[in-house]
VOGU-3710 file (C-alpha; in Angstrom, 3 decimals, decimal comma):
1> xxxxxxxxxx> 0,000/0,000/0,000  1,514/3,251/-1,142  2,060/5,669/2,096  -0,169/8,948/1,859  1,023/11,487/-0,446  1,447/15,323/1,768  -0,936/17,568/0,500  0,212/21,017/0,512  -1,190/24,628/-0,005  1,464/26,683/-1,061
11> xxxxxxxxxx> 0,679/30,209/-0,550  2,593/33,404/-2,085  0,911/36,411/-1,750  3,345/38,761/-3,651  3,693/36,476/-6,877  1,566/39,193/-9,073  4,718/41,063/-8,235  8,450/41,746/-9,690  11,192/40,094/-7,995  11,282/36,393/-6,877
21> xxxxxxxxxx> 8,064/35,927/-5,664  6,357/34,337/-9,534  9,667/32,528/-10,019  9,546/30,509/-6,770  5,453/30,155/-7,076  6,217/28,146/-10,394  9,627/26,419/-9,625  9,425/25,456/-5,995  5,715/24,254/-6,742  6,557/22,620/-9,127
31> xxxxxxxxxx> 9,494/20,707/-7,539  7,561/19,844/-4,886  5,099/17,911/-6,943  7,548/16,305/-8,998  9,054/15,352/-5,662  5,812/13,474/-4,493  3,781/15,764/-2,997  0,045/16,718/-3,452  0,442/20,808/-3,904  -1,991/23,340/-4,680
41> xxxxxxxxxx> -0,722/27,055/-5,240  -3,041/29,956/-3,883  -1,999/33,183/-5,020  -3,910/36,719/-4,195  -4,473/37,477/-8,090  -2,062/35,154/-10,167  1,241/35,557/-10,999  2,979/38,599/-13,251  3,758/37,366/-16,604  0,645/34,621/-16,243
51> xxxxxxxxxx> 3,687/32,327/-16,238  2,635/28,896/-16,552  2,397/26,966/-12,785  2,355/22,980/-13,175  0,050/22,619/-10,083  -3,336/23,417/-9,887  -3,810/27,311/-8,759  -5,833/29,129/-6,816  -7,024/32,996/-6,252  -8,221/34,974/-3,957
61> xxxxxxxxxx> -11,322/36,656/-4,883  -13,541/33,298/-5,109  -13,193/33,087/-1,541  -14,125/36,055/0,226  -17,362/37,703/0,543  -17,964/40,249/3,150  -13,737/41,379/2,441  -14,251/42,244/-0,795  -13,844/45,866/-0,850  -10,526/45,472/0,899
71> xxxxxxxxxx> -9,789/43,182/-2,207  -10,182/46,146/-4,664  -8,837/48,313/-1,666  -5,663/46,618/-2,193  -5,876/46,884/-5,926  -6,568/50,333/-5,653  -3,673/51,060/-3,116  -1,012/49,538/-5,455  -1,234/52,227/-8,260  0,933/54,572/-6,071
81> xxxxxxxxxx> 4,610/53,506/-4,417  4,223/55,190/-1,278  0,718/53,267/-0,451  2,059/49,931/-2,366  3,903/48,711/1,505  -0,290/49,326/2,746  -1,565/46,752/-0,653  0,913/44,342/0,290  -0,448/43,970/3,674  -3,973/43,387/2,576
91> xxxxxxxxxx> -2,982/41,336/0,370  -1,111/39,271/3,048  -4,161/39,153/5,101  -6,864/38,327/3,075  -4,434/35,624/1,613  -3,935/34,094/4,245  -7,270/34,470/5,561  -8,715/32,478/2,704  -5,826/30,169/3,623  -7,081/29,336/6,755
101> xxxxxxxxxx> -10,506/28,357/5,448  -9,569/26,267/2,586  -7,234/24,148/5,214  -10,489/23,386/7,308  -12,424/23,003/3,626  -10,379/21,171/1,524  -7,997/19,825/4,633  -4,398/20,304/4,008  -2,208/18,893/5,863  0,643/21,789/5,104
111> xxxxxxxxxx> 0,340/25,743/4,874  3,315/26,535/2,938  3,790/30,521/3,239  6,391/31,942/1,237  7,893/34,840/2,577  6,350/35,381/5,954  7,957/38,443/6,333  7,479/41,649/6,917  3,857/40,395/8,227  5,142/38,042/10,345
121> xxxxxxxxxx> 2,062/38,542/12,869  -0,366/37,693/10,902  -0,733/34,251/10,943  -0,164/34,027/14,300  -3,209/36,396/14,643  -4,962/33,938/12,316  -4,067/30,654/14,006  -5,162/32,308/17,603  -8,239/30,740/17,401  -7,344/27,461/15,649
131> xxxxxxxxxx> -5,698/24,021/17,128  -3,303/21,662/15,295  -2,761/23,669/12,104  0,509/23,219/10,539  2,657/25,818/9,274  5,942/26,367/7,400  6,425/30,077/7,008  10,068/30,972/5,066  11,741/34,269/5,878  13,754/35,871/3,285
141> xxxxxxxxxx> 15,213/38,513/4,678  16,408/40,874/7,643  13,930/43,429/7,294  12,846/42,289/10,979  16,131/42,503/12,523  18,932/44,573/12,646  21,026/46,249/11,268  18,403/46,639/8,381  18,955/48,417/4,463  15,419/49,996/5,502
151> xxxxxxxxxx> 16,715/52,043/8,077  19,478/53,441/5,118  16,498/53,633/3,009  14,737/55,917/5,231  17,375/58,171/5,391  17,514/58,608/2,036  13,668/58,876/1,840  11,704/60,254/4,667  8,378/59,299/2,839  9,088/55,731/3,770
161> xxxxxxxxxx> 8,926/56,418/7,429  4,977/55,401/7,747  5,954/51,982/5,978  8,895/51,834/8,848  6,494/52,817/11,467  3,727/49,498/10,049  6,638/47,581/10,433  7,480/48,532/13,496  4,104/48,161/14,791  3,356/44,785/13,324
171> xxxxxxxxxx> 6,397/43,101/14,670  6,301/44,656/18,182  6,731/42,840/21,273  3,004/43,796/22,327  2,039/40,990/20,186  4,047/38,074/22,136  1,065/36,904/24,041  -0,612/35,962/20,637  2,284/34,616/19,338  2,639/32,175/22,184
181> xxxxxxxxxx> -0,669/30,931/22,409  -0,925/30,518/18,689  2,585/28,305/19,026  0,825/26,753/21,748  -2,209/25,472/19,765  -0,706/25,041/16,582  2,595/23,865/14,610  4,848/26,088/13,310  8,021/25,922/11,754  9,987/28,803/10,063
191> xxxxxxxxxx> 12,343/28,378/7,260  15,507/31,173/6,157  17,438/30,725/3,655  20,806/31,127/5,419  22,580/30,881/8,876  23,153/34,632/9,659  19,348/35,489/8,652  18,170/32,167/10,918  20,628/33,527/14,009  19,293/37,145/13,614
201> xxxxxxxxxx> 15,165/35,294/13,482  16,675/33,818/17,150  15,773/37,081/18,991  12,379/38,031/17,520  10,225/39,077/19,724  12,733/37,882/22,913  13,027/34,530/21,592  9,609/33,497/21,220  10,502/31,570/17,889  13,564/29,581/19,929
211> xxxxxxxxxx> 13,596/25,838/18,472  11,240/26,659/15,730  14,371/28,148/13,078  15,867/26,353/10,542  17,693/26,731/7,374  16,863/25,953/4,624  18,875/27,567/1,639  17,278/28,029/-1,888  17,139/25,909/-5,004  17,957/26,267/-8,480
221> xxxxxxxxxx> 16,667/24,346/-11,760  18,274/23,992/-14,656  18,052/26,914/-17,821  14,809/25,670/-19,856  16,700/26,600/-22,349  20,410/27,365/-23,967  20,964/30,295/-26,133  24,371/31,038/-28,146  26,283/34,456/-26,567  26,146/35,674/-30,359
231> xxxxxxxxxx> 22,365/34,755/-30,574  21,063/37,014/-27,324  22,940/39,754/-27,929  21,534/40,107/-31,203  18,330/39,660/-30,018  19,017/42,466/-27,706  20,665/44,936/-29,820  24,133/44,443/-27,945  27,750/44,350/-30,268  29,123/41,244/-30,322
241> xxxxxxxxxx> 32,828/42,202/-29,730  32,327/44,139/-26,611  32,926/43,143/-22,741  29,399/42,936/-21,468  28,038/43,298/-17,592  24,714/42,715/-16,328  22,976/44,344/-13,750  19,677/42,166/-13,486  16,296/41,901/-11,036  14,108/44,083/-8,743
251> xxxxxxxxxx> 15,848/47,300/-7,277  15,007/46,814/-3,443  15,966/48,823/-1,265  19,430/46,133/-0,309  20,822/46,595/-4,204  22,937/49,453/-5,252  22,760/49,618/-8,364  24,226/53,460/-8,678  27,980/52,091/-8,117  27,656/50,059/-10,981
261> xxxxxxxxxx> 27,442/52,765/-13,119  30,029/54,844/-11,051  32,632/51,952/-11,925  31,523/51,409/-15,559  31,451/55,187/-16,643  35,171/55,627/-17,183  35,477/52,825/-19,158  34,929/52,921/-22,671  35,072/49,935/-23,753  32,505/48,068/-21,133
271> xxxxxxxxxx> 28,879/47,848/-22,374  25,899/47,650/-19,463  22,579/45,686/-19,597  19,854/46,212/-17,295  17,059/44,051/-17,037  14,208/44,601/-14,046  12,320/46,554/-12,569  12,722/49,798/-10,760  10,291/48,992/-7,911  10,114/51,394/-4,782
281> xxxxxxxxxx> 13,118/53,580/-6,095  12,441/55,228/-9,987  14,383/57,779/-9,046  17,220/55,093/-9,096  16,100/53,282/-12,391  18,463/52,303/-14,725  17,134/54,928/-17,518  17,877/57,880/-14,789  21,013/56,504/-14,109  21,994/56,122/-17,658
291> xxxxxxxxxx> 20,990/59,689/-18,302  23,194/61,176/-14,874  26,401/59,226/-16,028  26,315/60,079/-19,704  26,030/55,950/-20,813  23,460/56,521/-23,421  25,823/54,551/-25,647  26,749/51,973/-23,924  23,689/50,818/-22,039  20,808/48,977/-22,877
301> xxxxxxxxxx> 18,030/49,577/-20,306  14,613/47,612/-19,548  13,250/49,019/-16,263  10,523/46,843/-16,319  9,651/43,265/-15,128  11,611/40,554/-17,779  9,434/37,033/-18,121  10,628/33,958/-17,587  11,047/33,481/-21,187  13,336/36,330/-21,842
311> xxxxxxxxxx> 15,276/36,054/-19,003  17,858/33,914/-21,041  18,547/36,543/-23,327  20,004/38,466/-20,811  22,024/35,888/-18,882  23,604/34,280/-21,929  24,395/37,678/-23,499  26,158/38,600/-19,995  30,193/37,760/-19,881  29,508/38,423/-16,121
321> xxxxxxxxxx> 26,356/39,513/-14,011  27,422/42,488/-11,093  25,624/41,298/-7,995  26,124/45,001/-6,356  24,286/45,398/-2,749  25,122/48,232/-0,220  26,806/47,551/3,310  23,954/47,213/5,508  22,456/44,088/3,043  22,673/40,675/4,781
331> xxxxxxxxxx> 19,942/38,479/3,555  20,176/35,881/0,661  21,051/37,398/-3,024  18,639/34,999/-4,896  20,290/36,285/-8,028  23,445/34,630/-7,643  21,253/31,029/-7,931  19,719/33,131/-10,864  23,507/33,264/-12,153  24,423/29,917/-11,463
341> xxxxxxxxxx> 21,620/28,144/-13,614  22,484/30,101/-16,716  26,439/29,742/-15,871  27,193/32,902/-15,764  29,595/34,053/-13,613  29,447/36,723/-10,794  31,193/40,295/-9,702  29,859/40,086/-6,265  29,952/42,930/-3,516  31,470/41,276/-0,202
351> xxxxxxxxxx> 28,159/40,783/1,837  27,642/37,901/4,389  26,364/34,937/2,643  27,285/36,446/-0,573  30,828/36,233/0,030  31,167/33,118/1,356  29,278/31,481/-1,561  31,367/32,994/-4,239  34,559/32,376/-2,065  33,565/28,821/-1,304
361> xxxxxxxxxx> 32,527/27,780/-5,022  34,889/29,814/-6,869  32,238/31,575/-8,788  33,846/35,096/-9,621  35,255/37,940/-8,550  34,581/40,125/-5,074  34,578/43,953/-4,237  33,894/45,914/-1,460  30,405/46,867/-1,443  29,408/50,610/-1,976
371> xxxxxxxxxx> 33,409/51,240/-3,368  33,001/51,747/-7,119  36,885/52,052/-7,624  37,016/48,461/-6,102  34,359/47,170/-8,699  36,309/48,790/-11,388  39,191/47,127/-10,462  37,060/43,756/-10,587  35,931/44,213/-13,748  38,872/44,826/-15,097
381> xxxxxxxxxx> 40,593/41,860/-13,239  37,415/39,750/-15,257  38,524/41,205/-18,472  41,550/40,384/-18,394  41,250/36,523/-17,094  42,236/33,811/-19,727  39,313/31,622/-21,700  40,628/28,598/-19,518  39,644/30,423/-16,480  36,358/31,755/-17,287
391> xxxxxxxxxx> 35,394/28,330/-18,395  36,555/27,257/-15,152  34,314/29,990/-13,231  31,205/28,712/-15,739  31,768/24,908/-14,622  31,606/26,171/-10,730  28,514/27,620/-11,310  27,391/24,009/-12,611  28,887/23,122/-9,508  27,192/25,481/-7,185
401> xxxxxxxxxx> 23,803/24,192/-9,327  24,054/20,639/-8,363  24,725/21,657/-4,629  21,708/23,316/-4,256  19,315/21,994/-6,971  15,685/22,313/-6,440  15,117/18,585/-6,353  17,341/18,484/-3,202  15,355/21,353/-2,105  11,660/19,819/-2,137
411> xxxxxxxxxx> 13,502/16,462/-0,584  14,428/18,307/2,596  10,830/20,149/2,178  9,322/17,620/2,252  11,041/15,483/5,283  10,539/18,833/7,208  6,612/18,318/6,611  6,829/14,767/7,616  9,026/16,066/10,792  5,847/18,726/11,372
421> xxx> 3,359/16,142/10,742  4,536/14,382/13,378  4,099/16,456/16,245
//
């Protein structure tokens, strides 16, 4: 008799946005399935792109009755970027809300919430009530501990002090009680994707998440496809004689994207492509940038959100992607995964995980983060390195692929569900 397959509701609120949410809504769903468990992806309104998921998906707005005008509430608040932060949290509540009753509906034995965070509260809030509900909630970032890139970001823009202030508020240590008698009633088990991030989770709220921390870092899958260097860049306008850098992804509010151009202006020779969107920082986009630092001419810009399909394109026509983030950035730089299924190698700033990662797998080159006249000097140590040894750097990233594939990923998933299932 074959044992019962894990049935699964993965739930990822933000995937109708840039940035890794819709990736890891269609990959790590679909890994999971392939790996032998029963998953089911509920999303608030799809994915961006309507990339295609492999499981069988789920929205919001069939759900909820008497919520609906906080449904278009939140579709209403996401026109503007200073009332976005407010969208996202309806959108994390009422996702999770409709969560919670399709468990008791359709019974689940798994809530799978990617990225918990910044509204870590809420389903602690939502499980107050509830007995024997299991949860895996994965953190990506530091946003909740310190030092954080927000506070940076705030300096830099006062307007995002009301989103600092929700934070703030949502996270506080006045909601401990709730937290503990959810824990109490429930199972919970929270996943980061690397050591530092899973130390810094240790002393949330005083501790109340002790013994419920793990790591778990991220996966990668293969390129769906392989494109010649000579066949992207023509797709993409770019000279095929000419060193080529990529700068590629959502601008948060970790990357710095401003010393890239810094390092690349006095150099003639170097060509820049851009590919992502500017998110909560247009003033920062690529196209502004281009403009300030007189690159016209040597930059190819797309300041919007790049599908899954012509993501390719940009990583094959890349001799090396720049992985710049500023000082204060600690959490995981899902782009160097990015870099390592499409074997392209890396120009990394020296942050944390970061450096260890590139240091450890011999994937590129380092500079000091923020220092454009140490990325200059990186780039121009990558020029200047033999076909031998960029080959080399390209079969590391194979390397780096294999030691963190996606398969291995939903393997460990799913032995964490059976360890939760067990309780």
């Amino acid at each position: 008799m074959k044992p019962r397959r894990i049935k699964v509701l993965y739930v990822c609120p933000f995937a109708h946005y840039p940035g890794h949410p819709p990736e890891a809504a269609v990959s790590e769903t679909r890994a999971l399935a392939q790996a032998g468990a029963e998953v089911e992806l509920l999303t608030f309104c799809g994915i961006i792109g309507g990339a295609e998921v492999k499981v069988p998906q789920l929205t919001v707005l069939p759900y909820i009755n008497v919520t609906i005008p906080l449904y278009y509430l939140a579709n209403f608040l996401r026109k503007w970027r200073y009332t976005r932060r407010l969208s996202m949290f309806l959108e994390t509540c009422l996702t999770l809300a409709v969560a919670v009753r399709l468990k008791r509906k359709l019974n689940y034995d798994i809530i799978h919430l990617r990225d918990g965070d910044p509204f870590l509260f809420i389903p602690f809030l939502l499980s107050l009530l509830l007995r024997d509900y299991n949860w895996v909630i994965s953190l990506i970032g530091d946003n909740l501990t310190a030092p954080s890139p927000l506070l940076t970001a705030l300096r830099k823009d006062f307007r995002l002090f009301v989103y600092i202030i929700l934070l703030k508020l949502v996270n506080s240590n006045l909601w401990k009680p709730i937290c503990r008698r959810s824990l109490a009633r429930n199972h919970f088990l929270f996943l980061t994707q690397s050591e530092s991030i899973k130390q810094g989770f240790k002393s949330y709220m005083q501790g109340v998440l002790s013994g419920k921390v793990t790591c778990l870092p991220l996966g990668v899958g293969e390129a769906d496809k392989v494109i010649s260097k000579e066949e992207a860049r023509r797709y993409l306008g770019l000279p095929k004689d000419k060193p080529v850098f990529l700068s590629f992804g959502f601008l948060h509010v970790g990357k710095d994207l401003e010393t890239i151009f810094r390092a690349l202006k006095d150099m003639p020779d170097a060509f820049l492509l851009h590919g992502g969107d500017s998110g909560f920082s247009p003033e920062l986009s690529s196209t502004n940038l281009t403009k300030k630092y007189g690159m016209l001419d040597r930059t190819i810009s797309r300041d919007c959100y790049i599908t899954e399909e012509e993501k390719p394109y940009y990583f094959f026509a890349a001799d090396a992607i720049i992985l710049s983030y500023t000082r204060q950035f600690s959490s995981t730089a899902s782009l160097l995964w990015e870099a390592c299924r499409f074997r392209t190698p890396v120009i990394a700033s020296d942050n944390g995980q970061l450096r260890e990662l590139v240091e450890a797998f011999q994937l590129g080159l380092l500079f000091t983060a923020q220092d454009a006249d140490s990325l200059r000097e990186a780039i121009i140590r990558f020029i200047s390195l033999k076909p031998e040894e960029i080959e080399r750097l390209k079969a590391n990233c194979h390397r780096f692929s294999d030691e963190f594939s996606l398969e291995k990923w939903a393997q460990r998933c799913l032995e964490i569900y059976d360890s939760l299932l067990m309780k």
